[in-house]
C-alpha positions as CSV (number, residue, x, y, z in Angstrom):
1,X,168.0,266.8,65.9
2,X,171.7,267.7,67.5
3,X,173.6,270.3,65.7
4,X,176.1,267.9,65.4
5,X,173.5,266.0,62.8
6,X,172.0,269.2,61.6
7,X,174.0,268.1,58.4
8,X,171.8,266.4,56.2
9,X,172.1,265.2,52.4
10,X,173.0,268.3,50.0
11,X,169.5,269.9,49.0
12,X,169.2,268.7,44.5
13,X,168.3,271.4,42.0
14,X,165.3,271.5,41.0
15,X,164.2,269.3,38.0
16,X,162.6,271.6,35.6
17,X,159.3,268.9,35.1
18,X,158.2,270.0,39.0
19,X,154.5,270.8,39.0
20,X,154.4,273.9,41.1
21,X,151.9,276.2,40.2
22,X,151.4,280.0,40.5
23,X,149.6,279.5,43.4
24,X,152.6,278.3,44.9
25,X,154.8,281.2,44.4
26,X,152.0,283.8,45.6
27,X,151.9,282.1,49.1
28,X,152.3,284.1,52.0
29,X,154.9,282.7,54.3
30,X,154.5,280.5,57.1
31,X,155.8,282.6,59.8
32,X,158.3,285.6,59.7
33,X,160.4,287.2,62.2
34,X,160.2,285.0,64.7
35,X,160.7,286.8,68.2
36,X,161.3,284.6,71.6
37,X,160.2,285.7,74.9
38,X,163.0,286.4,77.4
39,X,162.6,283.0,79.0
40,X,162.9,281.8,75.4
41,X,159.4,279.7,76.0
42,X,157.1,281.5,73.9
43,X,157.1,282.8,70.5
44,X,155.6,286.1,68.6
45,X,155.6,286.3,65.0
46,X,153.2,287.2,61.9
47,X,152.0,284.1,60.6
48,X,149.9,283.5,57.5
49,X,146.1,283.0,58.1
50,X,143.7,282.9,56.0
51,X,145.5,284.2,53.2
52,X,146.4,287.0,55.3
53,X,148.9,287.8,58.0
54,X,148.2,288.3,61.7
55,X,150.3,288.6,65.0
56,X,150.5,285.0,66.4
57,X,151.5,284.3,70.1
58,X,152.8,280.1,71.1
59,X,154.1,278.0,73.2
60,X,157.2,276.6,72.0
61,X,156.2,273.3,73.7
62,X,152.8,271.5,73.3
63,X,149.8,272.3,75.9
64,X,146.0,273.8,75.8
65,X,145.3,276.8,73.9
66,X,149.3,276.3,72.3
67,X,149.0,278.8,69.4
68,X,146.8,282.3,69.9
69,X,146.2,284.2,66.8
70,X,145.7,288.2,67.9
71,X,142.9,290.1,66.0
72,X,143.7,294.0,65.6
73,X,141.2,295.2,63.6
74,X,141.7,296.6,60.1
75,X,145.2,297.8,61.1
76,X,149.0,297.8,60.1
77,X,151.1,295.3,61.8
78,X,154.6,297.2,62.2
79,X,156.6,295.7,64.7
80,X,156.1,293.7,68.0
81,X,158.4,292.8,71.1
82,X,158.5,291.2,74.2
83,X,158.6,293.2,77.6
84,X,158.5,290.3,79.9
85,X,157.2,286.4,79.5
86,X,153.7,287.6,79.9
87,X,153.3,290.6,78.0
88,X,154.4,291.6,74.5
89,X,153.7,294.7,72.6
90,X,152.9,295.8,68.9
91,X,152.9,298.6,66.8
92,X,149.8,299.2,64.5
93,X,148.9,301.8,62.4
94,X,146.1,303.0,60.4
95,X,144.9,305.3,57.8
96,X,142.2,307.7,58.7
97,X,140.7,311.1,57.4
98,X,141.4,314.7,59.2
99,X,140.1,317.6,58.0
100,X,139.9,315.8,54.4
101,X,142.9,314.4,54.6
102,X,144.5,310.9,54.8
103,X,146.6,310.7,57.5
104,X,148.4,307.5,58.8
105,X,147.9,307.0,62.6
106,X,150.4,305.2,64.7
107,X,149.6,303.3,68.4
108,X,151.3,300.7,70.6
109,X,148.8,298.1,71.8
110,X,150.0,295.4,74.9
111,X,149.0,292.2,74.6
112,X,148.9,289.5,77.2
113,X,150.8,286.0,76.2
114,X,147.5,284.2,76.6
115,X,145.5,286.5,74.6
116,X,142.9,287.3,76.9
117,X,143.8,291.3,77.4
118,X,145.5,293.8,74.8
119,X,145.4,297.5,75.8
120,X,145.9,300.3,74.0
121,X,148.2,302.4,75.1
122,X,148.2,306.1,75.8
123,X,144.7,305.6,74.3
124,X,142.7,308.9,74.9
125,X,145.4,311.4,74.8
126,X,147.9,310.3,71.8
127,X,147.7,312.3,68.8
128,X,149.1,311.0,65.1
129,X,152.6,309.3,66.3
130,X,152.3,307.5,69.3
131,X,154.6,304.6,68.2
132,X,157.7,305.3,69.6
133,X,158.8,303.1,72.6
134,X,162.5,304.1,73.6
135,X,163.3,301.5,76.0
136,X,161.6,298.4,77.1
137,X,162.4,297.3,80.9
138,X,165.0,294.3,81.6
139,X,164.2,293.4,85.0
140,X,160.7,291.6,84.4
141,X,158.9,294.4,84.9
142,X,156.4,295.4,82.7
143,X,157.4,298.7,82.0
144,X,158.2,300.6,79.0
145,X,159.3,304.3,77.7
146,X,156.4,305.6,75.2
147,X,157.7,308.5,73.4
148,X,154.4,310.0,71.4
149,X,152.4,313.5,70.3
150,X,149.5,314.8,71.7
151,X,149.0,317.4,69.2
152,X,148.7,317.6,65.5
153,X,149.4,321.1,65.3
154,X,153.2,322.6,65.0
155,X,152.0,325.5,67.2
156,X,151.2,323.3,70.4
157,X,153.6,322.4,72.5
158,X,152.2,318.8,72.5
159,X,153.6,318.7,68.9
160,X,156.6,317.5,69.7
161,X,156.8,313.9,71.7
162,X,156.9,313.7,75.2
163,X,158.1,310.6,77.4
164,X,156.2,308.5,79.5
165,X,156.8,305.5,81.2
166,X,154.1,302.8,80.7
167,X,153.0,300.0,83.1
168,X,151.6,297.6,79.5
169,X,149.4,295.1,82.4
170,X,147.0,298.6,82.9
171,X,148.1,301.5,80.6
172,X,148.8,303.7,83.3
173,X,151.3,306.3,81.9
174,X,154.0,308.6,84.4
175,X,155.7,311.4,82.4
176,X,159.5,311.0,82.3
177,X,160.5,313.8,80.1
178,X,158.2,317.0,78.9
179,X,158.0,317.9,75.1
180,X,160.9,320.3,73.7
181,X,160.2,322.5,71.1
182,X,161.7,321.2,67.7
183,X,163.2,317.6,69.5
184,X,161.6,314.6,67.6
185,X,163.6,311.9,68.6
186,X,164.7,310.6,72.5
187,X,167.1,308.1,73.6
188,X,166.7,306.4,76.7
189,X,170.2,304.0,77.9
190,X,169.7,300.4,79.8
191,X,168.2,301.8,82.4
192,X,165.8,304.1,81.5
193,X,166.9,306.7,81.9
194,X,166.2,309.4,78.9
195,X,169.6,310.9,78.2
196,X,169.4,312.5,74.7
197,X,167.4,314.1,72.1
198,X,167.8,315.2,68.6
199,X,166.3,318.3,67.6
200,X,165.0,319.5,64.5
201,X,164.4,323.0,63.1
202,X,163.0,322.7,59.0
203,X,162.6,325.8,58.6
204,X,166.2,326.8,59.2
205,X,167.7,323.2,58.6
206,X,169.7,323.2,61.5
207,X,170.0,320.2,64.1
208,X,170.9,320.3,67.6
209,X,171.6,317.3,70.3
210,X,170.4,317.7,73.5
211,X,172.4,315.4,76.4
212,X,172.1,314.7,80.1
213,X,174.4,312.4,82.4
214,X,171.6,311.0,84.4
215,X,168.1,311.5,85.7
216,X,169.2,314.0,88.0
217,X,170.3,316.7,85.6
218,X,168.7,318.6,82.8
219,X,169.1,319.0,78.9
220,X,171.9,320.8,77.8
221,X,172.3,321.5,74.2
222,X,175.8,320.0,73.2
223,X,176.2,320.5,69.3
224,X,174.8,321.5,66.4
225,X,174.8,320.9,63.1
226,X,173.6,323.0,59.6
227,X,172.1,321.0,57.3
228,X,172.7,323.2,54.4
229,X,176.4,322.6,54.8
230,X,176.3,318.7,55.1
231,X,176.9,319.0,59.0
232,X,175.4,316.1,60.7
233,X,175.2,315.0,64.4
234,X,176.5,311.8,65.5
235,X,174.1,309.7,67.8
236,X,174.9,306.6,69.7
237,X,173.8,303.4,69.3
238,X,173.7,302.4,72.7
239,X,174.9,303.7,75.8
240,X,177.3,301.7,77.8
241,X,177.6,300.6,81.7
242,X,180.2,303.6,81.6
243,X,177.9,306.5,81.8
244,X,180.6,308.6,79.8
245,X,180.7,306.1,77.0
246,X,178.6,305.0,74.1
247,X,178.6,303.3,70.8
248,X,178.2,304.8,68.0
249,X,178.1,304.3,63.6
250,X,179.9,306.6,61.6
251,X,181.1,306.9,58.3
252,X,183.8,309.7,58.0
253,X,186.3,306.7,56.6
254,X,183.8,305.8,53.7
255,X,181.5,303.4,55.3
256,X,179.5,303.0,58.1
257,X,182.0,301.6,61.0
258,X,181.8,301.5,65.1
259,X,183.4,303.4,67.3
260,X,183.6,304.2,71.1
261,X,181.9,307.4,71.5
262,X,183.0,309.7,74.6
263,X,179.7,311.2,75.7
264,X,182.1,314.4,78.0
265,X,183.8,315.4,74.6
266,X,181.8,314.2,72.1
267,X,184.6,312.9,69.9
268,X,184.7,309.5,68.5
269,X,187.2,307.1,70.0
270,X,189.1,303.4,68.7
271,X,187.4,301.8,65.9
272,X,185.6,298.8,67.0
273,X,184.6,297.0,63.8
274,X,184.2,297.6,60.1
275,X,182.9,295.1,56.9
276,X,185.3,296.8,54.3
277,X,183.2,297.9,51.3
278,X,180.3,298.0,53.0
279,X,177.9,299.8,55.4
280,X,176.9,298.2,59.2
281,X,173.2,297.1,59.6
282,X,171.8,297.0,63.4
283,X,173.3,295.8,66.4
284,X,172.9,293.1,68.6
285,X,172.3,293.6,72.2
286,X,173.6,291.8,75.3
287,X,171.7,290.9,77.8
288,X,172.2,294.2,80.0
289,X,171.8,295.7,77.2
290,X,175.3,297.8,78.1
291,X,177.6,296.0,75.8
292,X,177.7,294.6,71.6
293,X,176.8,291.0,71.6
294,X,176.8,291.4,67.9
295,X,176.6,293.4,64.6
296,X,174.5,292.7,61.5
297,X,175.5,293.9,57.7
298,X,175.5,292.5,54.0
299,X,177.8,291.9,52.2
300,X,176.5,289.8,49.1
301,X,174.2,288.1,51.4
302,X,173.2,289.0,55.0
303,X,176.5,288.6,57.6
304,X,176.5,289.0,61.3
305,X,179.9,288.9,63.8
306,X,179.8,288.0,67.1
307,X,180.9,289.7,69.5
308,X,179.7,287.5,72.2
309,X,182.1,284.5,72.0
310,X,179.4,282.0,73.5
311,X,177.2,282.9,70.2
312,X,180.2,283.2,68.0
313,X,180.9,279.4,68.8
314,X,177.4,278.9,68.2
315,X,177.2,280.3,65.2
316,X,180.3,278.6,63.8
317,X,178.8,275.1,64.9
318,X,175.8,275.9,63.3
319,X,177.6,277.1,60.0
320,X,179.7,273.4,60.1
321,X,176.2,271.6,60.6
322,X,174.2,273.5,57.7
323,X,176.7,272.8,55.2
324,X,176.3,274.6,52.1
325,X,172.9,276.0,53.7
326,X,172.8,279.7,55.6
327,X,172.6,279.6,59.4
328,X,171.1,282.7,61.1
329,X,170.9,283.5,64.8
330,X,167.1,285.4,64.6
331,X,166.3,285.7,68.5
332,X,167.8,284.7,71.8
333,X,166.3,284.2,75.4
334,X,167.4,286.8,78.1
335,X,170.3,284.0,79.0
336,X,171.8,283.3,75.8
337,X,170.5,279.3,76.2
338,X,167.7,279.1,73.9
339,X,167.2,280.5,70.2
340,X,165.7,280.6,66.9
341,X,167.6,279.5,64.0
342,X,166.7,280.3,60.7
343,X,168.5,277.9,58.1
344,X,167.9,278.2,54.6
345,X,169.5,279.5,51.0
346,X,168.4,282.1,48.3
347,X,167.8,279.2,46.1
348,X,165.1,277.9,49.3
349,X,163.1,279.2,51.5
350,X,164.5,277.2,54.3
351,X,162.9,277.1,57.8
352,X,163.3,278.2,61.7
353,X,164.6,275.9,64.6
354,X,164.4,275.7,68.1
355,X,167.6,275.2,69.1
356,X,168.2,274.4,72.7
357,X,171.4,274.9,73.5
358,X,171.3,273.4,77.4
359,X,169.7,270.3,75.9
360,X,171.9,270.2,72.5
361,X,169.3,269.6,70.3
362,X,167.3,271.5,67.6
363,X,163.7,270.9,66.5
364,X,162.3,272.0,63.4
365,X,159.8,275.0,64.4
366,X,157.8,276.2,61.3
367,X,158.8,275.6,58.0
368,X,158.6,279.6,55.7
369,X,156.8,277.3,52.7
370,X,154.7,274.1,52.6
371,X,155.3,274.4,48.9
372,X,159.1,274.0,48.9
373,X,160.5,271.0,50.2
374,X,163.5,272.1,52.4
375,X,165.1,269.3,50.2
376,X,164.7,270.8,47.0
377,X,166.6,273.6,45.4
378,X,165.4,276.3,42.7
379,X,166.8,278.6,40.7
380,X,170.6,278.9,41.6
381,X,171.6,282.5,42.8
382,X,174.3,284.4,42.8
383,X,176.3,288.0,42.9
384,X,178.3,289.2,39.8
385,X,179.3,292.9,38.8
386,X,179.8,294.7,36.0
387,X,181.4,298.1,34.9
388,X,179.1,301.2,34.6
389,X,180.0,303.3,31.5
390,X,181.8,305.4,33.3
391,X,184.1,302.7,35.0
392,X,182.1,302.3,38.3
393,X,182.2,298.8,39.7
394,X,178.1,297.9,40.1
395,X,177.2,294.5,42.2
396,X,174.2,293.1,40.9
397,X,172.3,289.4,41.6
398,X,172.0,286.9,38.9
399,X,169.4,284.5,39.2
400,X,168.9,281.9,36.5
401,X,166.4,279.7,35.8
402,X,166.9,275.8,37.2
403,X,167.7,273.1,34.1
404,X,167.8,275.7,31.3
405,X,171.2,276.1,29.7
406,X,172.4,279.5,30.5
407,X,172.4,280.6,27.2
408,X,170.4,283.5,25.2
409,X,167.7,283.2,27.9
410,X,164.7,285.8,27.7
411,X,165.8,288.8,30.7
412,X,163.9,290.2,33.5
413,X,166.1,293.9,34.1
414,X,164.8,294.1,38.2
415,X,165.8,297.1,39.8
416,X,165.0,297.4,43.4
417,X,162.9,299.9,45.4
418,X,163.9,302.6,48.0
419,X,166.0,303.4,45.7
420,X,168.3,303.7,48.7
421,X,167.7,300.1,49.7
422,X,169.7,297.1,47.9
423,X,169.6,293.5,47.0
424,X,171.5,290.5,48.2
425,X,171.6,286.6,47.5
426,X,168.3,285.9,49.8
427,X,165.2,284.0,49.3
428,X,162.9,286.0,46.9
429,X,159.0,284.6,45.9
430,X,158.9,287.1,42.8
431,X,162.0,286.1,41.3
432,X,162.4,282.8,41.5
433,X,158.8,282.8,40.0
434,X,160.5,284.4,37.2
435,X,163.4,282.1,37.2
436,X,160.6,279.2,37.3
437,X,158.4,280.7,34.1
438,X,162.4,280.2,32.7
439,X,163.5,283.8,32.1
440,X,167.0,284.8,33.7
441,X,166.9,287.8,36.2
442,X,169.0,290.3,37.2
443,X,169.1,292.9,39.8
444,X,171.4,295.6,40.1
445,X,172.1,297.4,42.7
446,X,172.3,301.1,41.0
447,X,174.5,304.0,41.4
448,X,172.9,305.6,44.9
449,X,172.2,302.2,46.2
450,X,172.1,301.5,50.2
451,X,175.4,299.3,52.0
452,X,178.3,300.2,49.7
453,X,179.5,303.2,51.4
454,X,179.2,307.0,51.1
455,X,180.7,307.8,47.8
456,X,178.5,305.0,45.9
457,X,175.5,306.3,47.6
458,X,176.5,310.0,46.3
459,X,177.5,308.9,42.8
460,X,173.3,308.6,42.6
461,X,172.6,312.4,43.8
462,X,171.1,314.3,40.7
463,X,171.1,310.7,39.1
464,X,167.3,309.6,39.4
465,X,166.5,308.4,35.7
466,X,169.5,309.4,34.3
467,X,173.1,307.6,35.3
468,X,170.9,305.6,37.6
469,X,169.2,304.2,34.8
470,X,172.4,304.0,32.8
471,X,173.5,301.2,35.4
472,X,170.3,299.5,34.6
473,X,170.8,299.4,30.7
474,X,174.3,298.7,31.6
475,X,173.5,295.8,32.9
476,X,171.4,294.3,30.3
477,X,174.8,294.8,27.9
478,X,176.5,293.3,30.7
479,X,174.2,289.9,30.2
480,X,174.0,290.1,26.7
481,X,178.0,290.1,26.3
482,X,178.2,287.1,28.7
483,X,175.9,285.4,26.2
484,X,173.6,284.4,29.3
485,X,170.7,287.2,27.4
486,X,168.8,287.2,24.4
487,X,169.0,291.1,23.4
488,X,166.0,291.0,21.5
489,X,164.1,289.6,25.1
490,X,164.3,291.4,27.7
491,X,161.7,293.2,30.1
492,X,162.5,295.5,33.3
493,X,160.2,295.1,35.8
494,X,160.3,297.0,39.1
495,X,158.0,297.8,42.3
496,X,158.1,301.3,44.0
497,X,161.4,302.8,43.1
498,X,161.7,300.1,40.9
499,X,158.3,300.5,39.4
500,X,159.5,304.2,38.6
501,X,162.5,303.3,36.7
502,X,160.2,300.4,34.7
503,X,157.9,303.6,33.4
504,X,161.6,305.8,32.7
505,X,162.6,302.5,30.7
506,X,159.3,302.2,28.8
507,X,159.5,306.5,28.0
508,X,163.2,306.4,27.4
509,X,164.6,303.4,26.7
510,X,161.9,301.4,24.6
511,X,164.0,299.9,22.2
512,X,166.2,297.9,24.7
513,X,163.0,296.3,26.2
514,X,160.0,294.6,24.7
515,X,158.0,295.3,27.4
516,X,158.0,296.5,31.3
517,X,155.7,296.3,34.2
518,X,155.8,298.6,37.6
519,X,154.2,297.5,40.6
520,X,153.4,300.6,42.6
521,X,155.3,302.8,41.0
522,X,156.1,306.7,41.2
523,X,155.3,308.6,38.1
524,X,155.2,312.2,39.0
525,X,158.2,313.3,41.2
526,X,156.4,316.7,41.7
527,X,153.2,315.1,42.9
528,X,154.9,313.0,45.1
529,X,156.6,316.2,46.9
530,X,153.4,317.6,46.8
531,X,151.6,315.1,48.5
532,X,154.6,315.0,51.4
533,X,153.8,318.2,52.1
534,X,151.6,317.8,54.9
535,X,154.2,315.7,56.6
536,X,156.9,316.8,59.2
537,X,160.1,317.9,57.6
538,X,158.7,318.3,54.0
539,X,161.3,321.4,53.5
540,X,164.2,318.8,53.9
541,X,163.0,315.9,52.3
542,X,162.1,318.4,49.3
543,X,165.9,319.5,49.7
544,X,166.7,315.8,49.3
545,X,164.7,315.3,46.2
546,X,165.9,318.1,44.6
547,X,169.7,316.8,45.3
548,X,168.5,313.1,43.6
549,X,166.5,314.7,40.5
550,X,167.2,318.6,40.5
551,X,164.6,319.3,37.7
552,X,161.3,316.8,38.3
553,X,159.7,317.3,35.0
554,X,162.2,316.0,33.2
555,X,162.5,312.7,34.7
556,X,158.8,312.1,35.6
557,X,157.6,309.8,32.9
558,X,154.2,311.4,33.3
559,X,156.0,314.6,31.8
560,X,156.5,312.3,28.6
561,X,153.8,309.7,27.8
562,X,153.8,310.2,24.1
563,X,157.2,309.0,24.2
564,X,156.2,305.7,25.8
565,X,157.5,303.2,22.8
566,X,157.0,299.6,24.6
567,X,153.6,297.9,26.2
568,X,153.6,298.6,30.4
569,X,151.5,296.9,32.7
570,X,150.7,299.5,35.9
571,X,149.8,297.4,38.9
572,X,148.7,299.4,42.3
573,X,147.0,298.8,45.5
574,X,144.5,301.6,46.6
575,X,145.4,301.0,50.2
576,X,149.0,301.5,49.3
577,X,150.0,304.3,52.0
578,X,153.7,304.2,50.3
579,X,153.1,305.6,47.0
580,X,149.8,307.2,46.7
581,X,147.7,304.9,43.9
582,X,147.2,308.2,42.1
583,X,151.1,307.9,40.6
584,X,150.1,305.0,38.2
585,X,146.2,305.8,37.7
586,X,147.1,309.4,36.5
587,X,150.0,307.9,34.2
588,X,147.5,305.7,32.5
589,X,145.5,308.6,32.3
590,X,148.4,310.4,30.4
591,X,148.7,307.3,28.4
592,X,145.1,307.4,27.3
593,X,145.2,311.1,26.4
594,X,148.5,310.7,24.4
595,X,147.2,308.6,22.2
596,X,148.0,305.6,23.5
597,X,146.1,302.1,23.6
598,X,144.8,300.3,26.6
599,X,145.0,296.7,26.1
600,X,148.0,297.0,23.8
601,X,150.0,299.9,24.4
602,X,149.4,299.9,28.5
603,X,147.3,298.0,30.7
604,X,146.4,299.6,34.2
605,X,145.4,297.4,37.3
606,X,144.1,299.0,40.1
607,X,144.0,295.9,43.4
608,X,141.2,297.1,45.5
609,X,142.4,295.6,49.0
610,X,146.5,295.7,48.4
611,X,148.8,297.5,50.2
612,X,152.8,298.5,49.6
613,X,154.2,295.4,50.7
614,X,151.7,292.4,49.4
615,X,151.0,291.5,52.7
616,X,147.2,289.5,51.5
617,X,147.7,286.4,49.3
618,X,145.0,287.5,46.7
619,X,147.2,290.1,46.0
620,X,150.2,288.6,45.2
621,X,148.4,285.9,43.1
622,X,146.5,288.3,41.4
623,X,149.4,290.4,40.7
624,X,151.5,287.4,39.6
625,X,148.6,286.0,37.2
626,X,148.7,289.8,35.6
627,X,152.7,289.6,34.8
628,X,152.5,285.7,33.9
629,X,149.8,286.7,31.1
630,X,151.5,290.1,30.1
631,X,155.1,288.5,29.6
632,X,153.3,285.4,27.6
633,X,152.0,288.1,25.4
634,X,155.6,290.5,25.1
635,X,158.1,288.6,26.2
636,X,157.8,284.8,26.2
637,X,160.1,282.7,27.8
């Protein structure tokens, strides 16, 4: 179909007699992240197979051997990308034991477009990170810059990541810059040439940026900053066809913003765009990759501006065609002429589109679900916000459930992970399942929160379980004075950060919930600090969580599991390389031993297979069977 018809008949709301079942909900999606080659003919994505997902490689148009599906082993899929329209390139990772330790490994393996060679690159010399590729070639060459260790051990000098540059057809590797003691990150500009580093002393919490002009001239160390005293370094974005010139985020006016960064003085120039109230995301690329084409943030839902006017055009076209629906630019060939368009609405999955600009005409690619017609709305979604106690404006997402009147519904309280993360109006499987079962859900996005700017995010240091859990109660009042909640029904559950404050609402809070259920949830702060010991910089993320819960004990509801007052379901994956599964199976543990009841009082699930992020289908059925049969039994809707 033409853009110009894109428009079709307004998706209905769902009639509340649909026969979808569980099943349908726990799905994996079709595809995700769809990625186009430069010559926009091919396509990389994870696809679900099997009831798992795997790296898929296709043709966009029909032929032999169209669709490849890539087998890589019992590993992570973390990323992939395109180098040139033969070769892509992936990042996997894996857990593994050293010295009787789990450690998580990280490689980059190449991958030819037809399937028939993936390499592993610097195979017999990397050492635990070897994941970090700095700059991927432009020119059709397949080359790339592999930043990566060669030493687990802080007293080698292969410690800290050298540079090489990496032909992906054979693996051969060419150093480009040696290791520096204490420098963890490089940054290479469009050319590929390495021209920064940011160094990092934990012992002393000090920083230090390292710069060069060009190839020809060596590392000088340009600032510094104390960590102690809130100094921080500012680090471009990208470097611009003006070697003294780069792009760069910063937030000194409240929120994240861009400016023109001169690289000679190191002082940030005109301001080159802002989304008032809210923090910037990542940035779009031109094709030279020397200028902005665009720059991604959210808002209440996901935004992006243009900078490039040819896909600003685009993009208002395909916001007239979609209607009420979302249109979002995904990935665009080298030239700008070809592109995937994602089109869809928190209320639907939605589906990507071929979109041929040349040719004016887009072509359904994949559909996300075969169980959700694309003509078919669920539960509506949208943003509100309330007033914390203490006067603080809190955004939060409403979803209710589809041909229910909005009245006295039973309430799911869902806080989201990180907890520096956030939630928008965007498809979600887990809540509309909710919304389906007919409770109303709400999501908050807490006190300390990610995208609302620096002074929100600070209003959640010292705050873990405390005012950060405030919002989250204050939010159930909020619901209950709009007369959309039944007070005496309502249940938080959480995954992660989430999961965490689920526990903290179960220990403190159990009279303003019937019941609660954490998904991989953290319930011993200290442990968790514990367990990051092993890992680079442990000194300053230990600073960090001091500054988000200065006394541990006090807020880790395994400190107080004889003051649990409402039933909790603990759900964890044992491959969950997150949150160790060790949080929720010692909590039941504490449960047991303080008396309480498993069966009534707690229920503990350990999924043998599942990871953080319910990438296998079992999982996510399994997990929603558990809270389907829990809330039957404490919280019917």
């Amino acid at each position: 179909m033409t853009v110009a018809t894109a428009q079709t008949k307004a998706p209905t709301t769902a009639p509340t007699t649909h026969q979808w079942t569980i099943d349908d909900f726990a799905a994996l999606p079709l595809i995700e992240r769809p990625m186009l080659s430069p010559d926009g003919l091919h396509i990389a994505s994870r696809a679900a197979i099997g009831g798992e997902q795997k790296l898929v490689i296709a043709d966009v148009h029909d032929g032999p051997n169209r669709v490849r599906t890539m087998g890589l082993g019992d590993n992570d899929l973390n990323w992939w990308q395109w180098v040139n329209d033969d070769w892509l390139i992936a990042g996997i990772g894996t857990e593994t034991y050293v010295q009787g330790m789990p450690w998580y490994l990280s490689r980059v393996v190449s991958i030819k477009r037809d399937g028939s060679k993936v390499n592993m690159l610097a195979k017999n010399v990397a050492a635990q990170n070897a994941d970090d590729v700095i700059w991927v070639a432009r020119d059709g060459s397949p080359r790339i810059l592999l930043s990566y260790q060669t030493s687990i051990y802080s007293d080698d000098a292969g410690f800290w990541p050298k540079v090489d540059e990496v032909d992906v057809t054979t693996g051969r590797m060419r150093s480009a810059v040696a290791p520096k003691q204490f420098v963890r990150n490089w940054y290479a500009d469009a050319s590929g040439t390495v021209r920064m580093g940011v160094g990092y002393n934990d012992s002393s919490r000090t920083a230090k940026l390292l710069y060069r002009p060009d190839a020809r001239s060596s590392f000088r160390v340009v600032d510094r900053a104390d960590r102690r005293r809130d100094e921080s370094l500012v680090v471009p974005m990208l470097f611009t066809a003006d070697p003294s010139h780069a792009i760069a985020s910063d937030d000194h006016e409240g929120a994240d913003a861009l400016y023109d960064y001169n690289l000679d003085t190191l002082e940030l120039g005109a301001k080159i765009f802002d989304a008032p109230g809210f923090d910037l995301g990542g940035i779009e690329e031109d094709a030279a990759g020397t200028a902005l084409a665009g720059v991604r943030y959210v808002a209440d839902a996901p935004q992006v501006h243009w900078f490039d006017a040819n896909l600003a055009k685009i993009q208002a076209d395909l916001d007239k065609a979609v209607g009420d629906r979302r249109a979002r630019i995904v990935s665009t060939s080298r030239d700008g002429q070809r592109m995937i368009v994602h089109v869809g609405t928190p209320d639907q999955p939605g589906a990507y589109y071929y979109y041929d600009t040349a040719a004016g005409a887009m072509s359904l690619l994949s559909r996300i679900s075969d169980q959700f017609p694309t003509k078919v709305r669920l539960s509506p979604v949208k943003t509100i916000r309330y007033k914390a106690r203490d006067g603080l404006e809190i955004a939060a997402v409403l979803t209710l459930p589809a041909g229910r009147d909005p009245s006295k519904l039973p309430l799911i309280l869902m806080p989201h992970g990180g907890p520096f993360a956030r939630d928008a109006e965007e498809w979600d499987w887990w809540v509309q399942f909710l919304a389906w079962r007919g409770y109303a859900v709400l999501q908050p996005n807490y006190r300390g929160s990610a995208g609302y700017g620096t002074a929100f995010a600070e209003k959640g240091e010292g705050q873990w379980g405390l005012a950060m859990q405030d919002d989250l109660n204050d939010a159930v009042d909020w619901a209950v004075q709009q007369g959309i909640a039944d007070p005496a029904r309502v249940c938080m559950v959480g995954a992660s950060y989430g999961g965490y404050a689920a526990m903290r609402a179960a220990e403190r809070d159990g009279a303003k919930y019937r019941c609660a259920v954490s998904y991989a949830g953290v319930s011993d702060l200290g442990a968790m600090m514990r367990y990051d010991r092993r890992f680079l910089y442990h000194g300053t993320r230990k600073d960090w969580m001091k500054e988000q819960a200065p006394d541990f004990a006090s807020v880790s509801p395994i400190s107080h599991a004889a003051q649990f007052s409402t039933p909790i379901l603990l759900v964890h994956g044992r491959k969950d390389r997150r949150v160790q599964v060790g949080q929720s199976r010692e909590m039941a543990e504490k449960l047991k031993a303080a008396g309480k009841v498993e069966g009534k009082d707690y229920i503990y699930v350990e999924q043998p297979l599942a990871d953080h992020h319910f990438t296998r289908q079992a999982d996510r059925l399994d997990f929603l069977q558990r809270l389907d049969s829990f809330l039957r039994d404490h919280n019917p809707a």
